[in-house]
Backbone as JSON, one array per atom type, in Angstrom:
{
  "sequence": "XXXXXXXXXXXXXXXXXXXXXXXXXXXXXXXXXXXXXXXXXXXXXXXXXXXXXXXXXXXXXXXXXXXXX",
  "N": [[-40.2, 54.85, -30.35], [-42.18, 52.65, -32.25], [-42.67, 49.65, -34.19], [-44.12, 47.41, -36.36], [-45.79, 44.53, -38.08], [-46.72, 43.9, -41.4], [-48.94, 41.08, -41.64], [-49.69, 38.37, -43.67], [-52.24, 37.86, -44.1], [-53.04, 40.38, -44.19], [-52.91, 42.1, -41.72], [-52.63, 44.45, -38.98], [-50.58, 44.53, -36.49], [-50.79, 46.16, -32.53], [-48.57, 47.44, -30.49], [-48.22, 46.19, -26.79], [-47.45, 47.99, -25.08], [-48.38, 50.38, -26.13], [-50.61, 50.24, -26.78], [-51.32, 50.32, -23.98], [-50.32, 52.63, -23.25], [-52.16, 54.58, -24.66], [-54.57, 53.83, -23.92], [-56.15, 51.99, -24.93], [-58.71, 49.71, -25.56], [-59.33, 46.32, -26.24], [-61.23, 45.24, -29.76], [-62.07, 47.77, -29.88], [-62.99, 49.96, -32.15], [-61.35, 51.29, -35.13], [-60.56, 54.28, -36.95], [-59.5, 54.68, -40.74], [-57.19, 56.86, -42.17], [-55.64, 58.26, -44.85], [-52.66, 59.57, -46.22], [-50.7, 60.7, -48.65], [-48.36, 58.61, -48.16], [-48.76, 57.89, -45.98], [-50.65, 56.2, -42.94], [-52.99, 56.74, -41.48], [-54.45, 56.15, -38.04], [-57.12, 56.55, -35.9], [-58.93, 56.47, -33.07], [-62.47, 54.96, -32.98], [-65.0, 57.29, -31.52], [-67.26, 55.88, -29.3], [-70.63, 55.65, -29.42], [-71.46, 56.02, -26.45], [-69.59, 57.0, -25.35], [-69.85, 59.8, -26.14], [-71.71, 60.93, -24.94], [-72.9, 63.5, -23.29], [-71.69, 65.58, -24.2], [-71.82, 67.49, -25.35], [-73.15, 69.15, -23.26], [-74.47, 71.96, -22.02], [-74.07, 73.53, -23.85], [-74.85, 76.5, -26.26], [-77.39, 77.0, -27.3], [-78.74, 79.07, -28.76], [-80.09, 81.37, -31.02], [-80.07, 79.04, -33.66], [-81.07, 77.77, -36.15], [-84.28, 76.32, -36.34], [-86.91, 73.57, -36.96], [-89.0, 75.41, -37.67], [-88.4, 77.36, -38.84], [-88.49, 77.96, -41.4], [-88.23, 79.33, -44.7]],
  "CA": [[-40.82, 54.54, -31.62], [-42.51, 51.28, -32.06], [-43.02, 49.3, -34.99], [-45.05, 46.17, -36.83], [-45.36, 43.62, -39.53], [-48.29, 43.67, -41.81], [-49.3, 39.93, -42.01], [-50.12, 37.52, -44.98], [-53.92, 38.09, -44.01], [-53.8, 41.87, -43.89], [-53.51, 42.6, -40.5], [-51.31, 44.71, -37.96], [-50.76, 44.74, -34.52], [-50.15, 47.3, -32.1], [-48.01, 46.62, -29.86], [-48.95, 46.23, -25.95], [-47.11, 49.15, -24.5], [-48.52, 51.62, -27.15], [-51.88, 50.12, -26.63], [-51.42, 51.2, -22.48], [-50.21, 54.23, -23.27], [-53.31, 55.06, -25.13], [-55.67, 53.53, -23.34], [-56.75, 51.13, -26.07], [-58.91, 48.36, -25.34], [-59.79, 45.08, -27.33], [-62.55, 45.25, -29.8], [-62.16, 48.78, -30.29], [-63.0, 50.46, -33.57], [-60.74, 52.94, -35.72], [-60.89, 54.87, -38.38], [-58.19, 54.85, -41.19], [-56.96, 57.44, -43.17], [-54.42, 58.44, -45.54], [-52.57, 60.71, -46.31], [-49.11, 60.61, -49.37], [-47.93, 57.15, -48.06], [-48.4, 57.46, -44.29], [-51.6, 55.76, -42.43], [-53.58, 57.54, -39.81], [-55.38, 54.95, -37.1], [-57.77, 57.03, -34.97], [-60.18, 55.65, -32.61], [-63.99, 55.79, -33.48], [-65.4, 57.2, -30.56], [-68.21, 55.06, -28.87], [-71.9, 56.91, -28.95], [-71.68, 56.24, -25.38], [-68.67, 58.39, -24.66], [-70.24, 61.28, -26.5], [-72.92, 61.04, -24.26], [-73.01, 64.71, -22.42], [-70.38, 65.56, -24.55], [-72.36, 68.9, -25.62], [-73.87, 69.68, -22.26], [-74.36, 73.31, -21.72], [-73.83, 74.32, -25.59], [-75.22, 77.17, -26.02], [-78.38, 76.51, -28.49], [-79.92, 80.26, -28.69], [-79.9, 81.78, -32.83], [-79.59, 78.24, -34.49], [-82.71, 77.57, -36.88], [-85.2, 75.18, -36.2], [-87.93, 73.03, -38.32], [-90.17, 75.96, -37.87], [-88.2, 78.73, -38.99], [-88.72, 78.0, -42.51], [-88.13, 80.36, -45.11]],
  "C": [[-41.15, 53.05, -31.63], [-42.77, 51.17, -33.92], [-44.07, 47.88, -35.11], [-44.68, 45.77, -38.1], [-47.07, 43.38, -40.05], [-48.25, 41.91, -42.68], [-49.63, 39.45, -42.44], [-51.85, 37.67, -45.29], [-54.08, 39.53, -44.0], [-53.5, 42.38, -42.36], [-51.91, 43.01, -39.72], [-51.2, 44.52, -36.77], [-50.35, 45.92, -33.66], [-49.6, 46.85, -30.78], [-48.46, 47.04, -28.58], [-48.53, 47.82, -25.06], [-47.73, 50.63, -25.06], [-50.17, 51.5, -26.45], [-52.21, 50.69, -24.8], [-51.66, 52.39, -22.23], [-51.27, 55.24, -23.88], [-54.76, 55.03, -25.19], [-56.81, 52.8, -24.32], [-57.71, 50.43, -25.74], [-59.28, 47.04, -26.59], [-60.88, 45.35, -27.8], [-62.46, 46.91, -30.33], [-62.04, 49.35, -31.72], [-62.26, 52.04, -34.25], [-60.86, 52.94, -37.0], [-59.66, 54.87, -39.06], [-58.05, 55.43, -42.46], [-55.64, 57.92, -43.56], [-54.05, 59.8, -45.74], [-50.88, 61.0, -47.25], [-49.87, 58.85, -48.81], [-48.09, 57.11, -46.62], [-49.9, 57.08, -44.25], [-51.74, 55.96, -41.32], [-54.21, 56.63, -39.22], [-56.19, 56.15, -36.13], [-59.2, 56.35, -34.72], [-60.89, 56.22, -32.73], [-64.15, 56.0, -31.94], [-67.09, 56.31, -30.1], [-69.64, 56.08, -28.53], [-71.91, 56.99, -27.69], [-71.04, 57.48, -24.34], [-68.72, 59.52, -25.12], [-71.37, 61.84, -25.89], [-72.72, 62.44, -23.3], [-72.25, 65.75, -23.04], [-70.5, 67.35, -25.2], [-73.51, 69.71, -24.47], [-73.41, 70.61, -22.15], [-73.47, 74.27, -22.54], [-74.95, 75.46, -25.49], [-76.18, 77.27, -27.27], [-79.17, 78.02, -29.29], [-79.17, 80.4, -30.57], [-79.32, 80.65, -33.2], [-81.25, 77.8, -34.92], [-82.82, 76.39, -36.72], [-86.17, 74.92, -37.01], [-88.75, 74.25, -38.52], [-89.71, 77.34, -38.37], [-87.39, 78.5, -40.61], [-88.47, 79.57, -43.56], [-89.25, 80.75, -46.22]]
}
């Protein structure tokens, strides 16, 4: 279990072993949500790493601009 200290400016840290273990890097953007009293951190993913990320979805019966009603 790891902990932190939320600092006079707002801000937490995570500590470096956590950040390894999760393959963090600097700079990285998360999302934060609630939930009661606890605080969720999940990383945004990067448009880049969604890049293929639906290759060989299977597109057939999903309506298109032309199939108007």
């Amino acid at each position: 279990m790891y902990s932190t200290i939320l600092t006079s400016d707002y801000q937490v840290s995570i500590p470096e072993k956590l950040c390894q273990q999760l393959a963090l890097t600097t700079g990285q953007r998360f999302t934060l949500l609630t939930k009661g009293n606890v605080i969720i951190l999940v990383p945004t993913p990067s448009l880049a790493s969604l890049r293929g990320l639906m290759k060989g979805a299977n597109s057939e019966n999903y309506r298109d601009r032309t199939d108007e009603e």
